[in-house]
C-alpha positions in Angstrom: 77.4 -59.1 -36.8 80.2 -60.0 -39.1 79.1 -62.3 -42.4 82.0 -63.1 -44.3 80.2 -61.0 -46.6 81.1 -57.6 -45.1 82.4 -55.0 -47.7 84.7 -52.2 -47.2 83.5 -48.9 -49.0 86.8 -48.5 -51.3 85.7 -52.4 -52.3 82.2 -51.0 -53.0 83.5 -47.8 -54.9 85.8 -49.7 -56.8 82.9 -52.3 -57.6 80.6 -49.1 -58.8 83.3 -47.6 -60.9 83.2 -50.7 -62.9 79.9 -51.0 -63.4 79.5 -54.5 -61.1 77.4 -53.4 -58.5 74.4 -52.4 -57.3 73.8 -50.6 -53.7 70.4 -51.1 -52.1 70.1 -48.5 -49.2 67.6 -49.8 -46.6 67.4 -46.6 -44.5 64.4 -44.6 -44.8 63.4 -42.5 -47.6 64.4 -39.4 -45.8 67.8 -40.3 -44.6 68.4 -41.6 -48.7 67.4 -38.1 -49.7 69.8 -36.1 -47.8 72.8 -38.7 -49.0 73.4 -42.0 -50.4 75.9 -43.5 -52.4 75.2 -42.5 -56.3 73.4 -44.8 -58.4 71.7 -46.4 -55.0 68.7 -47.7 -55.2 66.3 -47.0 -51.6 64.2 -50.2 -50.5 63.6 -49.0 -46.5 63.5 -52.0 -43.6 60.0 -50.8 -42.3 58.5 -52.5 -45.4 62.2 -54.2 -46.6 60.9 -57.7 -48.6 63.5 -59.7 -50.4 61.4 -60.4 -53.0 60.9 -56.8 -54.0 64.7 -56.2 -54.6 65.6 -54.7 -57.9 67.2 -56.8 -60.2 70.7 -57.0 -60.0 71.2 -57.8 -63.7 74.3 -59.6 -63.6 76.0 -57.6 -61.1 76.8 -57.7 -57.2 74.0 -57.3 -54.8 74.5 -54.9 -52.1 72.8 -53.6 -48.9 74.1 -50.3 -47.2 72.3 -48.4 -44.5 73.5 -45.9 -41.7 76.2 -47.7 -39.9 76.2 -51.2 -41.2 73.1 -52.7 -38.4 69.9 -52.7 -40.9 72.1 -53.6 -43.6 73.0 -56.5 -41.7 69.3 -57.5 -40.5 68.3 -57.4 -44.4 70.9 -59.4 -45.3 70.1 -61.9 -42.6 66.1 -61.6 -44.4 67.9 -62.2 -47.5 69.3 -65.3 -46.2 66.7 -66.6 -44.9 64.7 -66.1 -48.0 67.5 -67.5 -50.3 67.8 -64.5 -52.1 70.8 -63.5 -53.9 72.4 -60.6 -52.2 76.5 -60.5 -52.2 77.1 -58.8 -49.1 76.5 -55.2 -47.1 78.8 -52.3 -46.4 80.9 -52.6 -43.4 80.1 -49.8 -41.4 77.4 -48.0 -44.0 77.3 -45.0 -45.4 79.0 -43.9 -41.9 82.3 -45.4 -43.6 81.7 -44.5 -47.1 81.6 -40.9 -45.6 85.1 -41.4 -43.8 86.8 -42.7 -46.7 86.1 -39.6 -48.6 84.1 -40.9 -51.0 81.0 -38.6 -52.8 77.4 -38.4 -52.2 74.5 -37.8 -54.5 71.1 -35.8 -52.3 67.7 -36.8 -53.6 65.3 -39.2 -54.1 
C-alpha cells in the first residue's frame, strides 16, 4: 500500500540520530517489549486513535509496526482524520532489523 510517504529504515535512523523524529510503534504492547526502535513511543491499533498521538514537538511523525501493514492502516486513520503524521517505515521493524540497525527491549 505504497503512500509516497513510505520511509526506508536508514532514512528513519538517520532522522533519529538528529533528533527530527519521532517513531510511534502501533504493534501490541508485547511485541514493543521484546524490540522496538529506541526512543519509540507504543500507541497499539486495537485501540490506535489519531487524536491520542504524542506530540511530535516540531519533529517528523512516524508510524512503524511489524512489517510495514498496520503502520500503513494507521496512517490511512491518520489521513482520514487530518492528522499530521509524516510517513511510516517501509517494511517495519522487519527492515529496520535487516539493515542492522539496534533495538531497545522493554516497555
Amino acid at each position: 500500500m505504497p503512500t509516497g510517504r513510505d520511509l526506508d529504515a536508514r532514512t528513519v535512523a538517520d532522522l533519529l540520530a538528529r533528533g527530527e523524529a519521532l517513531v510511534v510503534d502501533v504493534r501490541e504492547p508485547e511485541a514493543f517489549a521484546g524490540g522496538h526502535i529506541p526512543g519509540a513511543v507504543n500507541l497499539p491499533l486495537s485501540r490506535f486513535r489519531p487524536e491520542a498521538l504524542p506530540r511530535a514537538e516540531g519533529r517528523r511523525l512516524i508510524l512503524n509496526c511489524a512489517a510495514g501493514g498496520r503502520s500503513a492502516r494507521a496512517l490511512a486513520a491518520c489521513d482520514a482524520a487530518r492528522a499530521a503524521v509524516d510517513g511510516h517505515l517501509a517494511g517495519g521493524l522487519g527492515a529496520w532489523k535487516a539493515a542492522g540497525l539496534p533495538l531497545e527491549t522493554g516497555a
